[in-house]
VOPAGU-2260 file (C-alpha; in pm, 1 decimal, decimal comma):
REM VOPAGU-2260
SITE   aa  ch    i         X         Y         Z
SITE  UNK   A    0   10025,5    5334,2    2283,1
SITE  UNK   A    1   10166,6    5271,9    2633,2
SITE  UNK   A    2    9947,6    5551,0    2841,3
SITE  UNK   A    3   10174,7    5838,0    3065,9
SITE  UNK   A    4   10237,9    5735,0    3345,5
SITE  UNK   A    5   10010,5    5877,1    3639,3
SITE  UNK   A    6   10163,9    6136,3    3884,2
SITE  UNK   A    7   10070,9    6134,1    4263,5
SITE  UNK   A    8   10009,6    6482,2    4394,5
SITE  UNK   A    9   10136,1    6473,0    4727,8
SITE  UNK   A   10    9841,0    6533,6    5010,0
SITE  UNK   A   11    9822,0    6893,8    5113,8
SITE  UNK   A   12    9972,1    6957,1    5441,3
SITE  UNK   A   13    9744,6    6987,9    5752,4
SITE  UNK   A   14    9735,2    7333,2    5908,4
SITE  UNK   A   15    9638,6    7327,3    6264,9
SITE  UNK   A   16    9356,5    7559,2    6323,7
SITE  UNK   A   17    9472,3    7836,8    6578,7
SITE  UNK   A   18    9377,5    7832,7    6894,4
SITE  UNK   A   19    9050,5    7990,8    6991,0
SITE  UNK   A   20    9102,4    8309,1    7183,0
SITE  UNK   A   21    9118,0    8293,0    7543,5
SITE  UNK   A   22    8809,7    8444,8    7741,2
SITE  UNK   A   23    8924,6    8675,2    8025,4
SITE  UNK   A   24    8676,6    8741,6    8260,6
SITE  UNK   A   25    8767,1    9158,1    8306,6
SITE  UNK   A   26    8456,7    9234,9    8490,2
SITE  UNK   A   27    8459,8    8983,9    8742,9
SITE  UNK   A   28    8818,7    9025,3    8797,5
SITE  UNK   A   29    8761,5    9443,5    8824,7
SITE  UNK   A   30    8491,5    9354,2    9099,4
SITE  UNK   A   31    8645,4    9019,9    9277,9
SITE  UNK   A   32    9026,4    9107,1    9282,5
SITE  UNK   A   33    9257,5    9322,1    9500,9
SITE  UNK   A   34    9371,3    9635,3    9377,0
SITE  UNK   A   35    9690,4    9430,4    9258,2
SITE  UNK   A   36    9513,4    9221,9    9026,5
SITE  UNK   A   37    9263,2    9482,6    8923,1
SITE  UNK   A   38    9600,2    9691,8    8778,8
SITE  UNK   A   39    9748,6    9427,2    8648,5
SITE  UNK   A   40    9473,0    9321,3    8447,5
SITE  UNK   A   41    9403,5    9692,2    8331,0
SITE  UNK   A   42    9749,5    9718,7    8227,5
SITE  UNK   A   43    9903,1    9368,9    8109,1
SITE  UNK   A   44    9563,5    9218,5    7959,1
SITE  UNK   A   45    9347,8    9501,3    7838,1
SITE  UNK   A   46    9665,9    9736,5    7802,8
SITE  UNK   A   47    9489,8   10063,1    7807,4
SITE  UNK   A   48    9513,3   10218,6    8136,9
SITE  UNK   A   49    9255,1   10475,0    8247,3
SITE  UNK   A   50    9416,1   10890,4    8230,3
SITE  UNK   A   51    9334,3   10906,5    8567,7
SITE  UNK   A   52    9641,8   11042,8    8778,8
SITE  UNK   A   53    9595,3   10850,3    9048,1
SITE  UNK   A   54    9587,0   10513,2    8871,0
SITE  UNK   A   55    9913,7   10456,8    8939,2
SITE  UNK   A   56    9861,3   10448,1    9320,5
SITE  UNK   A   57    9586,8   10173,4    9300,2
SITE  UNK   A   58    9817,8    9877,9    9355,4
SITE  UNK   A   59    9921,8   10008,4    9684,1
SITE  UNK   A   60    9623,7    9954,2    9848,3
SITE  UNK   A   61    9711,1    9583,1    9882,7
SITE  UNK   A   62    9686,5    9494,8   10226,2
SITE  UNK   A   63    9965,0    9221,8   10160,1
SITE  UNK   A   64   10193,7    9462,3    9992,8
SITE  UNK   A   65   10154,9    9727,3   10295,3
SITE  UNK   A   66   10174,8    9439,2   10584,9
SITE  UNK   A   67   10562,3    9382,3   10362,6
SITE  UNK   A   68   10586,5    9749,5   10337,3
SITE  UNK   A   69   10579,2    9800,0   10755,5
SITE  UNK   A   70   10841,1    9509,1   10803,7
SITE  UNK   A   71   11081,8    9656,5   10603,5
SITE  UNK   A   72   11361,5    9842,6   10751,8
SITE  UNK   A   73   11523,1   10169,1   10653,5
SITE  UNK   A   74   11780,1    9994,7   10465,4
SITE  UNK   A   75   11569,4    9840,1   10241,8
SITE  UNK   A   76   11588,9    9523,8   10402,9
SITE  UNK   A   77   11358,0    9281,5   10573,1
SITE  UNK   A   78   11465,7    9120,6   10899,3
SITE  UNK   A   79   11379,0    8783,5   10754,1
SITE  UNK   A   80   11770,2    8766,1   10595,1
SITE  UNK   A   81   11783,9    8762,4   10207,2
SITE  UNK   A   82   11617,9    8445,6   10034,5
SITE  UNK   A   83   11419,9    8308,6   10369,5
SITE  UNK   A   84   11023,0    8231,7   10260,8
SITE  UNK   A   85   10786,4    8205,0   10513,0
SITE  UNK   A   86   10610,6    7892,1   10597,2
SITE  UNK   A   87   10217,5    7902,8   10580,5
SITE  UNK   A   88   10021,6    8189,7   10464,3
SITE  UNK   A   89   10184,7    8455,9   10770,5
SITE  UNK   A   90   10450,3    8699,0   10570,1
SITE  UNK   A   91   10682,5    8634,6   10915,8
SITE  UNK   A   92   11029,3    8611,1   10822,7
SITE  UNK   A   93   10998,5    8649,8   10446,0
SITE  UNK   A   94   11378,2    8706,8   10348,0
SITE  UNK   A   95   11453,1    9069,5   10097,1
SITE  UNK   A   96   11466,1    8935,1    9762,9
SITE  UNK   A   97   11145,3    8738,9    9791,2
SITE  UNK   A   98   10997,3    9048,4    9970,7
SITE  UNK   A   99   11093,6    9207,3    9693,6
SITE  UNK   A  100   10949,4    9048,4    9422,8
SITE  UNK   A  101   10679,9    8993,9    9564,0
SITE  UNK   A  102   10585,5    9396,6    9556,9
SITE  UNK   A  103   10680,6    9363,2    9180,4
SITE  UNK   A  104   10439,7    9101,9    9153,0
SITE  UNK   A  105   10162,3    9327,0    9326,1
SITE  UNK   A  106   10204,3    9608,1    9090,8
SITE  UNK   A  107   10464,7    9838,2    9298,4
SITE  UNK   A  108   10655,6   10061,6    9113,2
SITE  UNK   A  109   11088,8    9994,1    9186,0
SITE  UNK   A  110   11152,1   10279,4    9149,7
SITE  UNK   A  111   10942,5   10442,0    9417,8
SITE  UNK   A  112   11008,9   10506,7    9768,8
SITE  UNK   A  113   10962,1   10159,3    9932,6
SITE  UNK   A  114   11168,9    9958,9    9660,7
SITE  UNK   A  115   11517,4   10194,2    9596,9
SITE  UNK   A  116   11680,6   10107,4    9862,7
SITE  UNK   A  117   11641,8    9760,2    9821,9
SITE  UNK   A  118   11725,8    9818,8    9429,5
SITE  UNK   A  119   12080,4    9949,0    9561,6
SITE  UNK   A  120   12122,2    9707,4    9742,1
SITE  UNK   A  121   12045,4    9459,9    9476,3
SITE  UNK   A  122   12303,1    9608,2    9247,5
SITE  UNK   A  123   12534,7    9591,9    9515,7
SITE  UNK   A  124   12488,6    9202,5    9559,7
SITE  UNK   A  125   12598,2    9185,6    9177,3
SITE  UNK   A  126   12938,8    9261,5    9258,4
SITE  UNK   A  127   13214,9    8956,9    9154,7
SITE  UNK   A  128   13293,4    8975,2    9511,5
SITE  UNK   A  129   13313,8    8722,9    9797,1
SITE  UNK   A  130   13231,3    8979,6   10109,6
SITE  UNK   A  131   13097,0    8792,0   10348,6
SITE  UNK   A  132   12892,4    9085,4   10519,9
SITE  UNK   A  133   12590,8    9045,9   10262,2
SITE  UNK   A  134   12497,7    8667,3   10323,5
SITE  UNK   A  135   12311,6    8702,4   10616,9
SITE  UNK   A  136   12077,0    8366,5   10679,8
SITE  UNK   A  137   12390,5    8190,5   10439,9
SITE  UNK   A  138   12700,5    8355,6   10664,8
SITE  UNK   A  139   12854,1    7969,7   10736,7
SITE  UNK   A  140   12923,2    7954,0   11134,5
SITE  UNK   A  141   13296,4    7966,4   11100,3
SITE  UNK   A  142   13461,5    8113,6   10851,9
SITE  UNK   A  143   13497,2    7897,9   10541,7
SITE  UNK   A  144   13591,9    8000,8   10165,1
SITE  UNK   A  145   13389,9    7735,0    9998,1
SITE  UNK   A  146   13034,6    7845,5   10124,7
SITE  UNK   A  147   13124,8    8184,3   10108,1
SITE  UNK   A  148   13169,3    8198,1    9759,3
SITE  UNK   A  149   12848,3    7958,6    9686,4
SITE  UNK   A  150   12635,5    8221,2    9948,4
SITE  UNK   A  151   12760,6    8482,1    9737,9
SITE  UNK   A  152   12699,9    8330,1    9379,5
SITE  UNK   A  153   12350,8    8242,9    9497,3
SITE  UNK   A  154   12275,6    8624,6    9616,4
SITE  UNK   A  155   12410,0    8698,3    9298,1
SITE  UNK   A  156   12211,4    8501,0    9051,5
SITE  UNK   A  157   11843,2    8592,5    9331,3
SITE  UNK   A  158   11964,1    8974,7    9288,5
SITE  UNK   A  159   11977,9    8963,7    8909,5
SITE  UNK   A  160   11665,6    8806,2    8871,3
SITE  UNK   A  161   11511,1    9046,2    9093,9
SITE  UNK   A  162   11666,3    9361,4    8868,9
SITE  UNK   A  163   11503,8    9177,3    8587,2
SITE  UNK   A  164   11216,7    9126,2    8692,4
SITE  UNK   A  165   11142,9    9502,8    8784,6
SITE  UNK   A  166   11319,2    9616,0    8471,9
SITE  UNK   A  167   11626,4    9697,8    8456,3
SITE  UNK   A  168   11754,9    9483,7    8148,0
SITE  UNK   A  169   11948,0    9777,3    7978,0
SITE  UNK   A  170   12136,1    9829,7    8263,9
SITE  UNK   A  171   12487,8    9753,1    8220,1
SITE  UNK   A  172   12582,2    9627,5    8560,0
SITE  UNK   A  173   12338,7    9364,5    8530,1
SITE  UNK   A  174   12379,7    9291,6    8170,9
SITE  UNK   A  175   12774,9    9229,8    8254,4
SITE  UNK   A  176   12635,0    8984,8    8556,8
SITE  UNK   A  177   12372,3    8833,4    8326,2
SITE  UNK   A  178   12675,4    8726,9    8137,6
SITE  UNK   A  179   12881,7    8611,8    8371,8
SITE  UNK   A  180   12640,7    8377,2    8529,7
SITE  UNK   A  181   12530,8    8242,9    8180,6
SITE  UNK   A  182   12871,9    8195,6    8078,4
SITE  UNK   A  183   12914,2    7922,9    8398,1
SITE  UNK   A  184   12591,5    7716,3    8302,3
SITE  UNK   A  185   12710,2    7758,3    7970,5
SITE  UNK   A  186   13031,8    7582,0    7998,9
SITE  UNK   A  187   12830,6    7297,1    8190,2
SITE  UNK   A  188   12568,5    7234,1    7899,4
SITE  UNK   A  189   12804,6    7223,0    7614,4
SITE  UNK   A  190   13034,9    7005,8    7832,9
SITE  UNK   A  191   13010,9    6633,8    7817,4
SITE  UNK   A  192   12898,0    6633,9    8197,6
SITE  UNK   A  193   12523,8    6797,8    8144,3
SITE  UNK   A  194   12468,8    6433,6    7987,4
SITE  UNK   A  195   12622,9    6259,9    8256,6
SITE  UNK   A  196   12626,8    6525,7    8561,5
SITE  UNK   A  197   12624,2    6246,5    8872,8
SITE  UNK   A  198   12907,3    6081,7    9023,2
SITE  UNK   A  199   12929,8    5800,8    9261,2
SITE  UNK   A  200   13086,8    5831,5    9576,3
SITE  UNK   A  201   13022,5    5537,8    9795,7
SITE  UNK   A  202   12619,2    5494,1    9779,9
SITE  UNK   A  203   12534,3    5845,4    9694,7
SITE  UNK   A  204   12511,2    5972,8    9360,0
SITE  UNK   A  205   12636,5    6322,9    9347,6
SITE  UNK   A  206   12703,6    6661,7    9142,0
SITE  UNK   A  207   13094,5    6686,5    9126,3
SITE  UNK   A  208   13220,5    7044,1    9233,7
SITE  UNK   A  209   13269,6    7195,3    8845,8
SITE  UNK   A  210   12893,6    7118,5    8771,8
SITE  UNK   A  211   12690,1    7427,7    8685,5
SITE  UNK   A  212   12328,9    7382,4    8644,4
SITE  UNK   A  213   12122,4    7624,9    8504,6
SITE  UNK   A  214   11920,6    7742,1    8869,6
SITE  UNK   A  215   11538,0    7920,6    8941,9
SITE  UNK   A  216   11724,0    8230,4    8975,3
SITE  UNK   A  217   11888,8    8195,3    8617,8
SITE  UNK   A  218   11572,5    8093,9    8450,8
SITE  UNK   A  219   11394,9    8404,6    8619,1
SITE  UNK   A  220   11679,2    8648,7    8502,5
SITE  UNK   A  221   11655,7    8521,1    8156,0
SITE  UNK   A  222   11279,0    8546,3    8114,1
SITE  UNK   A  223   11268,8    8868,1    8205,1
SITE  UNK   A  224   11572,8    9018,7    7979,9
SITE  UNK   A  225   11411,5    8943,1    7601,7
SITE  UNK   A  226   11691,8    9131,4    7424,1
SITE  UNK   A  227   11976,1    8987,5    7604,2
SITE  UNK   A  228   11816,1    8607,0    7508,8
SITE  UNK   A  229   11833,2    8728,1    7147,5
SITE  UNK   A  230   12219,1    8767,8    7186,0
SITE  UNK   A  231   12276,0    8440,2    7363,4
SITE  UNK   A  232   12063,8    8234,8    7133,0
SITE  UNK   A  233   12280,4    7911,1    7135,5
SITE  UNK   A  234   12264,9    7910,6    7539,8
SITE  UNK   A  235   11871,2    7911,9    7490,7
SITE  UNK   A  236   11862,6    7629,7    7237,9
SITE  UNK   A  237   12094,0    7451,2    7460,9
SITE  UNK   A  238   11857,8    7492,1    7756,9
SITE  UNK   A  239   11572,9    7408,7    7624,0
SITE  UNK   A  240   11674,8    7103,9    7550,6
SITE  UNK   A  241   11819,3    7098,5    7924,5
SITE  UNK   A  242   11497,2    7193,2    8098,3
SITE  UNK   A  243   11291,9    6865,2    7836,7
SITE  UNK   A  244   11489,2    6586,6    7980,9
SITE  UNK   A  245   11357,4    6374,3    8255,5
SITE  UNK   A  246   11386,8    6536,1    8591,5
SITE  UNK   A  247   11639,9    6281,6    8766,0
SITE  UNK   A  248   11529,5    6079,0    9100,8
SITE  UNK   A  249   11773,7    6171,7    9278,8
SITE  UNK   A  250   11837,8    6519,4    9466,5
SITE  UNK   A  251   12083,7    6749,4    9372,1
SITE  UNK   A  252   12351,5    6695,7    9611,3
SITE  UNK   A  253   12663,8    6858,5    9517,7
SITE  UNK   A  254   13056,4    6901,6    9670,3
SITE  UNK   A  255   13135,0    7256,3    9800,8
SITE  UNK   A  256   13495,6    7191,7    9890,0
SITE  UNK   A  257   13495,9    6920,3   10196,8
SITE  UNK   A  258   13152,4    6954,8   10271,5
SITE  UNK   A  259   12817,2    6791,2   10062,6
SITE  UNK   A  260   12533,6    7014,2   10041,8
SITE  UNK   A  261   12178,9    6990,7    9893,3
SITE  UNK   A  262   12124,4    7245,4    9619,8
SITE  UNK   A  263   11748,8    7291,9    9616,8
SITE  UNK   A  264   11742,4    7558,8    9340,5
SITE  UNK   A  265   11926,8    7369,3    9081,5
SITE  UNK   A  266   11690,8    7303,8    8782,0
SITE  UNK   A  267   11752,6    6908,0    8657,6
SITE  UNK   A  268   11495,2    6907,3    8411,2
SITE  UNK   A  269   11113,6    6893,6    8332,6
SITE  UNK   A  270   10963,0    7066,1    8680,6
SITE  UNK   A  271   10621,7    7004,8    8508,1
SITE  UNK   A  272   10600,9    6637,9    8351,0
SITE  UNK   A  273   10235,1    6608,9    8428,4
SITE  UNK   A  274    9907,9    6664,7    8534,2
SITE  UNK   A  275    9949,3    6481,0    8868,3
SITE  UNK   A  276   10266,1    6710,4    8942,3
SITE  UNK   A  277   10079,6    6993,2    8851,8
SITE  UNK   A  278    9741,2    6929,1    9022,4
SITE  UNK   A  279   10002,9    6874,9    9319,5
SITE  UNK   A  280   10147,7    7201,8    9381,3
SITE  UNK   A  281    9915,3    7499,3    9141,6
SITE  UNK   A  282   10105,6    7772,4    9229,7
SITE  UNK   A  283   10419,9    7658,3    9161,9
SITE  UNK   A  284   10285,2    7494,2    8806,5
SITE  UNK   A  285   10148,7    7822,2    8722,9
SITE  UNK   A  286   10475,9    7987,2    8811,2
SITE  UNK   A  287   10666,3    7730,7    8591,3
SITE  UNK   A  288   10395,2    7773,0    8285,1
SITE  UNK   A  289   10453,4    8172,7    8314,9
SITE  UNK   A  290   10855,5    8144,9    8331,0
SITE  UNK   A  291   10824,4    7919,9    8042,6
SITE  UNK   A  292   10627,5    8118,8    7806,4
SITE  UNK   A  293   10845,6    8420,2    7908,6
SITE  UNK   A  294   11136,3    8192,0    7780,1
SITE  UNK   A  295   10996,2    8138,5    7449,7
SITE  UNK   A  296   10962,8    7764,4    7547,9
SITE  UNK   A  297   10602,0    7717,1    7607,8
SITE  UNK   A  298   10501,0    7651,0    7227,1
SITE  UNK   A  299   10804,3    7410,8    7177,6
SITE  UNK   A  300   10690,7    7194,2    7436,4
SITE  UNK   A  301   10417,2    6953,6    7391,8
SITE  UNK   A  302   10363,7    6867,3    7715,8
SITE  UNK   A  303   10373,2    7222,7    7830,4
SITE  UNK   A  304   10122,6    7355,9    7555,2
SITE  UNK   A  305    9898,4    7052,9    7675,1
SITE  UNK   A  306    9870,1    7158,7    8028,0
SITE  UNK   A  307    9791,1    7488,3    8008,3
SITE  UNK   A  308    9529,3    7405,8    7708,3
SITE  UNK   A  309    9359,6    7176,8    8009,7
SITE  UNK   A  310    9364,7    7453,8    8275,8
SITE  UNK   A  311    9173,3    7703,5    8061,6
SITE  UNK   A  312    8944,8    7433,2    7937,8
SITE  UNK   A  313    8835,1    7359,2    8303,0
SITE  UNK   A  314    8753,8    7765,3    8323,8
SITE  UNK   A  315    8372,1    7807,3    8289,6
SITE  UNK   A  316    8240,5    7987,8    8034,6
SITE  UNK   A  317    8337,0    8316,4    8162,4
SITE  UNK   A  318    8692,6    8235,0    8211,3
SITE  UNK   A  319    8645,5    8218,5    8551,5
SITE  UNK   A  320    8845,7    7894,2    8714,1
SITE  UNK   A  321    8765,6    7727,2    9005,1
SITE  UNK   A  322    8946,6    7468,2    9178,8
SITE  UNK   A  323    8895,6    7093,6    9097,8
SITE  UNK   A  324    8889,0    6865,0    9401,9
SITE  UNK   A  325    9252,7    6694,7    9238,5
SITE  UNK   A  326    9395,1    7081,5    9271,3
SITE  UNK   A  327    9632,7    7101,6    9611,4
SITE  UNK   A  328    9748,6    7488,2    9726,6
SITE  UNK   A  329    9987,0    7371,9    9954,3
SITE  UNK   A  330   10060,9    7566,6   10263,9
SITE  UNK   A  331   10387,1    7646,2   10122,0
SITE  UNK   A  332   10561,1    7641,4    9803,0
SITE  UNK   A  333   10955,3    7659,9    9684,0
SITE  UNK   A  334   11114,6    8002,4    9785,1
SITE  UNK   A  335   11149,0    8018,4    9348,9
SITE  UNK   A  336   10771,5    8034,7    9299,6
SITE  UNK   A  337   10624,9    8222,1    9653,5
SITE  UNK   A  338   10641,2    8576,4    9518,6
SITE  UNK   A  339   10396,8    8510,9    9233,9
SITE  UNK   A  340   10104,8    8434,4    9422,2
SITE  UNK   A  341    9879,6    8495,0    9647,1
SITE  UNK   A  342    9769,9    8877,6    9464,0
SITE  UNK   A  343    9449,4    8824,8    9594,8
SITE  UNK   A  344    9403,2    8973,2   10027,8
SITE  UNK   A  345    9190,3    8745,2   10140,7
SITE  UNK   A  346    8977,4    8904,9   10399,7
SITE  UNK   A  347    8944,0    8694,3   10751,2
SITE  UNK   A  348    8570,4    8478,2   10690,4
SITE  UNK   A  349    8567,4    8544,2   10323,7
SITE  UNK   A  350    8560,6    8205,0   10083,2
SITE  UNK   A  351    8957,6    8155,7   10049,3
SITE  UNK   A  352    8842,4    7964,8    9744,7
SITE  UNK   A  353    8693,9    8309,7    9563,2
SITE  UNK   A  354    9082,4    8412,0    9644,4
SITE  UNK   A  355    9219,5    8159,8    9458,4
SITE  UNK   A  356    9005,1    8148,4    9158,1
SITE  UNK   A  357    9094,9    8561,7    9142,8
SITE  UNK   A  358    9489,0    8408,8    9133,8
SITE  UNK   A  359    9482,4    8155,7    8922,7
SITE  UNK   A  360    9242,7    8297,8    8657,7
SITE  UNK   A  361    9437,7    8586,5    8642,7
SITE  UNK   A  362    9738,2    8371,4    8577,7
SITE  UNK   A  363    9577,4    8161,8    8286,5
SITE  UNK   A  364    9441,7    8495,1    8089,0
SITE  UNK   A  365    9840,3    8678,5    8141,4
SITE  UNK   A  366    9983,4    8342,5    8044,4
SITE  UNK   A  367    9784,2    8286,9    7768,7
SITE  UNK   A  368    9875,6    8607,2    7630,8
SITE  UNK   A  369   10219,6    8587,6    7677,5
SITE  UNK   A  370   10226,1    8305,6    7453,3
SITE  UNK   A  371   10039,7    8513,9    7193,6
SITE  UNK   A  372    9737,6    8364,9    7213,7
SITE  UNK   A  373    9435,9    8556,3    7143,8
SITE  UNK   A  374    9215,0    8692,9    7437,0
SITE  UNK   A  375    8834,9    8776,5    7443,8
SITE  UNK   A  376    8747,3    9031,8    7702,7
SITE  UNK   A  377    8370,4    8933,2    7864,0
């Protein structure tokens, strides 16, 4: 008798181990860092604050936070304008949203005495308006409709990431702008031009004036306002896809009525395609890493997932990270990424490279456990 035929039991699939848990070197941050960092740590990483009352005050004994604190004015602005960054390591000139964001980033709380005024002032900027008295550094020298609107939908995209950022998702005001603004980039990536944005007009590629790229601001808005990303699921599934394409050669130059401008905080693409690009500028990587794990987009991303893996494999076995020689922290970074970092006050003829190992290992451990990736305190 023929015998039965044999039946091939299909190979069992291959289960990727997890990830081993992420050392975070708590001491040496608690004795190394500023104040900042030390509260951050104690409350975003080990997430058990002491019951001491006056916990809460320790992140205003940043020296960086109180040299922003004495250039503010009683308005709750800074002199600097609204999105000016400083060049170099001075805090000269830094515009009122940065400014701003920057105290979030040190711990400060918004709603205490230094940061409401600016908060009203924030809410303020979300206003479907086009008065030209709130552009400061971006009022055009004669009076022109075209770059009045784009100041004011710029102001209006930095102030909602801002009120994100320190909070303030469930607020209706900024939920009804968080809308609004999505609804514009969402047009654009459903649309037929997101896969074809550029024009040609005589040897210039170009954005044509209906394009509506998804910009810094946005991306920071979004990755701060978890519920409303829930709602708008198709936008982030569309954007993901947005933010893995190539990042085009050419620079965002885009028509604003009769005149051609460069729009620096349009987001083509993949900010982080490498090691090389992020060896180049660190703080700006780590920025991108953060604001992508926020985003949900970190694990969907190969590339991503790859980078950070080989940042906290060059940590020591502490967790500590030090600077390799291919690591560049330029003198200054994109006004999108300078409030994240420096946390650490660097005291005049202390090792700036202590400073930046504080920073950046800091970064990797709240990073890593954004992404849900297991930590070991040491």
């Amino acid at each position: 008798m023929p015998e039965p035929p044999a039946f091939l039991v299909p190979p069992s699939p291959v289960v990727a181990a997890p990830p081993s848990p992420a050392r975070v070197p708590i001491t040496w941050m608690m004795k190394s860092g500023s104040s900042s960092v030390q509260y951050r740590a104690i409350n975003e990483l080990v997430k058990s604050p002491p019951s001491d009352a006056t916990w809460p005050v320790v992140p205003y004994a940043s020296h960086i936070g109180l040299q922003l604190l004495m250039m503010q004015d009683r308005d709750g602005t800074w002199p600097g304008g609204m999105l000016t960054v400083p060049d170099g390591q001075s805090l000269i000139g830094v515009g009122t949203i940065p400014a701003y964001r920057r105290l979030l980033e040190l711990g400060w709380d918004p709603e205490g005495p230094a940061l409401s005024a600016t908060k009203r002032l924030l809410f303020r900027l979300l206003a479907q308006d086009d008065d030209p008295s709130f552009l400061a550094e971006l009022t055009p020298a004669t009076w022109d409709e075209d770059l009045i609107q784009r100041g004011r939908l710029l102001l209006r995209e930095a102030a909602a990431a801002a009120l994100a950022q320190a909070g303030y998702e469930n607020d209706p005001r900024l939920r009804g702008a968080a809308h609004r603004l999505t609804d514009r980039v969402w047009t654009y990536l459903k649309s037929p031009l997101a896969q074809k944005p550029w024009v040609r007009v005589g040897n210039q590629h170009q954005l044509p004036p209906e394009a509506a790229p998804p910009s810094y601001h946005l991306l920071t808005m979004l990755s701060f306002m978890p519920q409303f990303r829930s709602e708008r699921y198709e936008l982030m599934d569309r954007l993901f896809d947005h933010l893995s394409q190539q990042w085009p050669r050419q620079q965002p130059l885009q028509q604003v009525g009769p005149h051609l401008l460069e729009q620096p905080h349009y987001v083509m693409g993949d900010f982080l395609p490498s090691r090389h690009v992020m060896d180049g500028d660190m703080p700006s990587a780590l920025a991108w890493l953060e604001m992508m794990t926020r985003l949900g987009f970190l694990k969907k991303h190969d590339g991503w997932s790859k980078l950070l893996d080989r940042l906290l494999d060059d940590r020591d076995r502490k967790g500590i990270w030090t600077p390799p020689r291919s690591v560049v922290m330029p003198v200054s970074v994109p006004g999108w990424s300078w409030p994240a970092m420096p946390l650490t006050d660097s005291a005049s003829g202390e090792d700036p490279h202590k400073a930046i190992s504080v920073d950046v290992s800091f970064r990797l451990a709240l990073i890593a456990a954004l992404s849900g990736r297991g930590i070991e305190l040491v």
